[in-house]
N, C-alpha and C positions, 0 to 999 in steps of 0.2 A: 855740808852743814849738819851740827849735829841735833837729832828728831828731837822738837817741843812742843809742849802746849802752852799755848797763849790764850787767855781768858777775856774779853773784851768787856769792861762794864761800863755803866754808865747810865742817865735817865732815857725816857723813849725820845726818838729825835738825835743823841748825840752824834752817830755815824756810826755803832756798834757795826751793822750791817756791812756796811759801806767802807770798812778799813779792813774788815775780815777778809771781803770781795779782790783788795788791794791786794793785802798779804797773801791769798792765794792765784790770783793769776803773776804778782812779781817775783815773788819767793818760794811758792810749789807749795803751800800750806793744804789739808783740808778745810775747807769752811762747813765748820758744824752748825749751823744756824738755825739758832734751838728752836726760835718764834716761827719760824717757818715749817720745819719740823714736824710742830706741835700744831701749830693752823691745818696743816695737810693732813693731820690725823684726824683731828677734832671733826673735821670738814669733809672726812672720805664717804665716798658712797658707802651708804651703808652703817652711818657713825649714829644716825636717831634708832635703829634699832640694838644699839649697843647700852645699857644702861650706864657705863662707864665713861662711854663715849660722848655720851649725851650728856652729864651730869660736867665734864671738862670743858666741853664746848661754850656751857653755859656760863662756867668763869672764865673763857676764852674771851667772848663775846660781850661780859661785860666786864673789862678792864680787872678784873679780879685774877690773883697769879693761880695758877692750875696746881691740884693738889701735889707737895711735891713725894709723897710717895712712889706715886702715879710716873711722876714727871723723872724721877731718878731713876727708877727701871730700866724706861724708854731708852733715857740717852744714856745708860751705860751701858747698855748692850750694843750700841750704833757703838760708843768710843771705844770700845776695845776690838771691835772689828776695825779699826780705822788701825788703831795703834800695833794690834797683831800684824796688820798689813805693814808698819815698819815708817808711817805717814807721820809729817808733825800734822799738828790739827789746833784751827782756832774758833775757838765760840764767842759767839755775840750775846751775850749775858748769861748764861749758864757755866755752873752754880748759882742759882738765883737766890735759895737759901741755905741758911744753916743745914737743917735736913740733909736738903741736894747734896751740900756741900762734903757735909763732915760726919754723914749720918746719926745713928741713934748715939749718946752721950759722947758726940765725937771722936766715934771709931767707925770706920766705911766712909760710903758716902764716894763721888767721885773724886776727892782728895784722895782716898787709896789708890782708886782707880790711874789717878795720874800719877802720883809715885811709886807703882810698880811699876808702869810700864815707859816712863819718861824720866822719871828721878826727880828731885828736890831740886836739883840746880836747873834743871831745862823745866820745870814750872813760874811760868809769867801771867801773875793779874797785871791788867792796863786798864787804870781809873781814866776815862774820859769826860772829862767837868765840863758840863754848861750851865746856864742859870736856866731855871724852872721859864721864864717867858720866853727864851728859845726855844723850849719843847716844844711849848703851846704851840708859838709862830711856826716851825718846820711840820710837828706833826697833821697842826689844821691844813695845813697846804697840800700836801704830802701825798703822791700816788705812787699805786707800786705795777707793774706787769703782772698781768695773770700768768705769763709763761714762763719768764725767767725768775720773777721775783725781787729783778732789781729795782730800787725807787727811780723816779725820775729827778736827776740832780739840775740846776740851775733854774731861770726865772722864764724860759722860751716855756712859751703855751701852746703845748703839744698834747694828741691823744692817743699816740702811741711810743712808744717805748725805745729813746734813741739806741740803745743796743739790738735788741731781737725784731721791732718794729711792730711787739706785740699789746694788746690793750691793754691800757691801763683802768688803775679801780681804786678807790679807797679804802681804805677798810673798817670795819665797823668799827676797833675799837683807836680808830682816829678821829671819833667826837671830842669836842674841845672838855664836854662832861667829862669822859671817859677819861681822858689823858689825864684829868686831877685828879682821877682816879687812882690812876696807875702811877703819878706821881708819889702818891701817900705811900702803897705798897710797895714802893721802890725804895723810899726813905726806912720806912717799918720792916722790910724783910731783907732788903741786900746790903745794906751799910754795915749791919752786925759780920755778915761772912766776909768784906773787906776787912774787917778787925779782927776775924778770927787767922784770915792767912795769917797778918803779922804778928799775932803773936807765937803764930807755929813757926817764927823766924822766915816767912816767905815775904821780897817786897813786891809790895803794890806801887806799881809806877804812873805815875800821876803825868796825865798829857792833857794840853788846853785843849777843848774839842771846839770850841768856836769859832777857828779861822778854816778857809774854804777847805775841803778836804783832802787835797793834795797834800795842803800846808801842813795838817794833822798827822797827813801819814808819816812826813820825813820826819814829824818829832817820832813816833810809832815807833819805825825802824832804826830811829838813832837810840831810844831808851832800850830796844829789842838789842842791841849793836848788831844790827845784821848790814851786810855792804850795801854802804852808802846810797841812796839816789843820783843818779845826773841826771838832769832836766834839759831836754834840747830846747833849746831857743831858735 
């Protein structure tokens, strides 16, 4: 298979996370997982005596997106270590904005990033659509592992983490507040860079993110055309 970057967007809640997770244990992908990423930074020992650190944290914490100067840095120096290494690689919501995306008067930005070292044709955004009272409902529910990072999927009420069996936590900016939050800045800051790919002639492939996430993925990997699922029964 030949090396891509796959972009995951979509509102908090869609399954960004959790298709990324798919695509790298089925198909060999990096999962660059930007919220994660960026939580672990914000959050390291040592992050309050950092004035930068400390100042991110704060729009981490409440539902505000992180400055993306700051934020493009970070993850372009991880993506091209990924991509020197010869890896396809997919992100759960980064590029988040114009900035990230396409830098100053769009020239840089990790759009360079990916078409030098992936090309124009192995670059894939995947809009994943849900409606805003899905967020709400998934995110207020919503826990994740402190170890692995993975959410806890289905409706079994458990308190640790059916993969690692590690504890689970919510995370601050999973307040129902927060999430309309992050709603508005999701509308105000990422919808402009799904229209900037297209009209840099890149498509955005549109996947319903609302059916159970397995179901998500086969659309995933059928708009990706990468070989098929079979599903034992």
């Amino acid at each position: 298979m030949q090396k891509q970057a796959v972009i995951l967007y979509g509102p908090p809640g869609s399954g960004k996370g959790t298709q990324a997770e798919l695509l790298q244990r089925r198909y060999g992908f990096v999962h660059f997982d930007t919220g994660h990423f960026l939580e672990n930074l914000v959050h390291s020992p040592g992050a309050s005596r950092d004035p930068v650190l400390r100042r991110e944290q704060k729009n981490f914490d409440t539902g505000k997106l992180n400055t993306p100067s700051w934020v493009l840095k970070m993850v372009a120096e991880e993506t091209k270590k990924i991509a020197i290494a010869g890896y396809s690689i997919v992100f759960s919501g980064s590029p988040r904005t114009l900035y990230e995306g396409f830098g100053e008067k769009g020239k840089g930005g990790l759009y360079a990033t990916f078409i030098k070292y992936y090309g124009k044709r192995n670059l894939h955004p995947v809009w994943l659509n849900i409606r805003p009272q899905t967020t709400l409902k998934r995110n207020s529910t919503r826990k994740i592992c402190s170890v692995c990072g993975l959410p806890k999927l289905g409706k079994a009420k458990v308190n640790h983490c059916p993969f690692c069996e590690g504890p689970l936590y919510v995370r601050t900016l999973d307040d129902p507040k927060i999430i309309k939050e992050r709603l508005k800045e999701y509308r105000g800051r990422t919808y402009p860079v799904l229209r900037e790919f297209e009209k840099r002639g890149i498509d955005v492939k549109k996947v319903n993110g609302e059916p159970a996430p397995y179901k998500v993925f086969a659309s995933v990997v059928k708009v990706l055309k990468l070989a098929p699922l079979r599903l034992k029964k």
